[in-house]
C-alpha positions as CSV (number, residue, x, y, z in Angstrom):
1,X,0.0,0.0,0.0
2,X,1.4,3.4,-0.9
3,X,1.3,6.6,1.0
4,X,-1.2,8.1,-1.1
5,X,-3.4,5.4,-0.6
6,X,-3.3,5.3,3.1
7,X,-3.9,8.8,3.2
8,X,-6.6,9.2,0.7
9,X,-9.9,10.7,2.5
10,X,-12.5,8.7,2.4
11,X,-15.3,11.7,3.5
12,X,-17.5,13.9,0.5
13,X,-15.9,16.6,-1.3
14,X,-17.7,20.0,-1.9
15,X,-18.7,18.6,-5.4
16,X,-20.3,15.4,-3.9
17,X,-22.9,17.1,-2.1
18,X,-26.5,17.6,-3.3
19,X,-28.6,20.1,-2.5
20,X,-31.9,18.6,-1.1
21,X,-30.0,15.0,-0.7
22,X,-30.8,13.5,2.8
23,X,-27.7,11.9,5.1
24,X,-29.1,10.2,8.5
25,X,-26.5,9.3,10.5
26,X,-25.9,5.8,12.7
27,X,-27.5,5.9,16.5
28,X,-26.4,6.7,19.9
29,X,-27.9,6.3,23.7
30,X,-27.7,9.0,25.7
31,X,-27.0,7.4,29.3
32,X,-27.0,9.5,32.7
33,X,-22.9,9.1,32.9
34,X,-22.5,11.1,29.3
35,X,-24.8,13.9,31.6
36,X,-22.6,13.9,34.7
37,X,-19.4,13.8,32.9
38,X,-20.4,16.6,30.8
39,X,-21.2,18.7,33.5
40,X,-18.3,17.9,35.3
41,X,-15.8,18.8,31.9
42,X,-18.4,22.0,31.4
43,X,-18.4,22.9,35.1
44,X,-22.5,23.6,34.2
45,X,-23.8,21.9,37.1
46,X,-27.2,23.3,37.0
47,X,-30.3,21.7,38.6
48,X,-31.8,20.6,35.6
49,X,-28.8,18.5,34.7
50,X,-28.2,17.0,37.8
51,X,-30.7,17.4,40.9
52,X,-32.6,14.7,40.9
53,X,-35.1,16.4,43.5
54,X,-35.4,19.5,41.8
55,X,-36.3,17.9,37.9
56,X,-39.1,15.7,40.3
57,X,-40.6,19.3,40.3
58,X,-40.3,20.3,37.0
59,X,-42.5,18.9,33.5
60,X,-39.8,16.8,32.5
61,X,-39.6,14.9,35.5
62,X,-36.1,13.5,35.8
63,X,-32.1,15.2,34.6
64,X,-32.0,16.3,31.4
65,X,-29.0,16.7,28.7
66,X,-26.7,19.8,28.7
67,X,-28.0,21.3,25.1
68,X,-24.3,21.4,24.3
69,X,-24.1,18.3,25.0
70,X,-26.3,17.3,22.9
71,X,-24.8,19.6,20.1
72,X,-21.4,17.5,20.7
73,X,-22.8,14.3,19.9
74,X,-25.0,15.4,16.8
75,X,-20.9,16.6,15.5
76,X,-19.7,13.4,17.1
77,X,-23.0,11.7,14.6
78,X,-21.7,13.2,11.4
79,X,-18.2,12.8,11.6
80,X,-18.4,8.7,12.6
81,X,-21.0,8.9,9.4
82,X,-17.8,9.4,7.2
83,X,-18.4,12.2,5.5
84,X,-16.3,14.8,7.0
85,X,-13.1,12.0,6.9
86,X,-10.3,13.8,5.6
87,X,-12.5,16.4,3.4
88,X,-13.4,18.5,6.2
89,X,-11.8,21.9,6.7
90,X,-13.7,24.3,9.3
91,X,-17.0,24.5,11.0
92,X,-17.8,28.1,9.9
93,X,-20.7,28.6,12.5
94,X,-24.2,27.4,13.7
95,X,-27.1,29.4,13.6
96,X,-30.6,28.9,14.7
97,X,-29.8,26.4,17.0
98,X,-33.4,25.5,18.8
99,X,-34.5,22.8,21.8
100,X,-37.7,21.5,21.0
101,X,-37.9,18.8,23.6
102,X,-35.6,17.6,26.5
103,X,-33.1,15.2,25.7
104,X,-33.5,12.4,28.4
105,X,-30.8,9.6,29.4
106,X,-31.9,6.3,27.7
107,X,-33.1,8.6,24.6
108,X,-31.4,7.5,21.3
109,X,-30.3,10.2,18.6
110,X,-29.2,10.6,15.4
111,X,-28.8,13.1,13.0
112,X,-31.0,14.0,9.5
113,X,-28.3,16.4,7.7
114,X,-29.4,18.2,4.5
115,X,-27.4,20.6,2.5
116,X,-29.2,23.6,1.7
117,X,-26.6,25.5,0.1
118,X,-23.4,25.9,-1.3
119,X,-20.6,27.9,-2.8
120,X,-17.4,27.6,-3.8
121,X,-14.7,30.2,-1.9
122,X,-12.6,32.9,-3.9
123,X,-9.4,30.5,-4.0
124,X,-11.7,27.9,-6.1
125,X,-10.0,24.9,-4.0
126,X,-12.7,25.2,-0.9
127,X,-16.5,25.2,-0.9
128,X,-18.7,26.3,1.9
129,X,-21.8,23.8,2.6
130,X,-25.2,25.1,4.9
131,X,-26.5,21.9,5.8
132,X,-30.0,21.8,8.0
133,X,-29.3,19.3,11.1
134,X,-32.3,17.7,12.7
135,X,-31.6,16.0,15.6
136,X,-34.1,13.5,16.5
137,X,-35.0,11.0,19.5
138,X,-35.9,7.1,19.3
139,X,-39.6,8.2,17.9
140,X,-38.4,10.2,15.6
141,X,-39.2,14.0,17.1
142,X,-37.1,16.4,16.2
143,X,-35.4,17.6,19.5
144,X,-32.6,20.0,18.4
145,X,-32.1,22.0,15.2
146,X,-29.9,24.0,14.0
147,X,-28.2,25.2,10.0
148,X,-24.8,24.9,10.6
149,X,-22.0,25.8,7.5
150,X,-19.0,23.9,7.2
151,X,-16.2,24.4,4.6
152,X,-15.1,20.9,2.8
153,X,-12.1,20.5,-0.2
154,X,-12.9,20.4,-3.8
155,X,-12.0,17.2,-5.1
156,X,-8.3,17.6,-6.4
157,X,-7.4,17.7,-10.2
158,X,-6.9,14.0,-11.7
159,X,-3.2,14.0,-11.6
């Protein structure tokens, strides 16, 4: 195996992404130890996140996720999808970032990306891609949302 096959990205190039195209990433279980160790590495120990006594009082009953948290594994989603392997170059920003229901432990998320835009930068070997990110639970409700624009590599010349 040569070194340019080892190293040859495997993720989507600006080019290989479709306006409109859906991408729906793998799953993942939100358990109550991802909650406590995220507030312990964000130092956000609010009640909602981790007073048991206090959530009995509120509508949602019991902790809920840190919507960072949440945020963190919707990226962590989308890059163990593949797509961003070795063709990603920058998150450029998130915007319109909503919570539309609590994010329990023993909920299971994954991601419905969509690109919604794109455009290739001034130095014509970069693109720019707005992608609509659903977030949804184990029935399928949307619980976070976002449009978040990432800049990926042009495919390279054939050589």
């Amino acid at each position: 195996m040569t070194q340019a096959e080892i190293s040859k990205p495997r993720g989507m190039y600006y080019e290989d992404f479709e306006i409109g195209q859906t991408i729906v990433t793998s799953r993942r279980t939100v358990t109550l130890t991802d909650i406590v160790n995220f507030a312990c590495l964000s130092g956000d120990h609010n009640a909602p996140h981790i007073d048991h006594e206090f959530c009995k009082t509120q509508p949602y009953g019991e902790p809920i996720a840190h919507g960072p948290l949440v945020l963190a594994i919707a990226g962590g989603l989308q890059c163990l999808s593949g797509i961003n392997d070795g063709t990603i170059v920058a998150m450029l920003g998130n915007d319109q970032w909503r919570m539309h229901l609590p994010v329990k432990h023993g909920d299971t998320l994954h991601v419905v990306i969509t690109p919604t835009e794109k455009k290739l930068t001034s130095k014509g070997n970069q693109g720019i891609v707005v992608f609509d990110r659903k977030i949804k639970n184990q029935r399928g409700e949307t619980v976070h949302s976002m449009v978040t624009t990432l800049m990926y590599r042009c495919r390279p010349l054939a050589q």
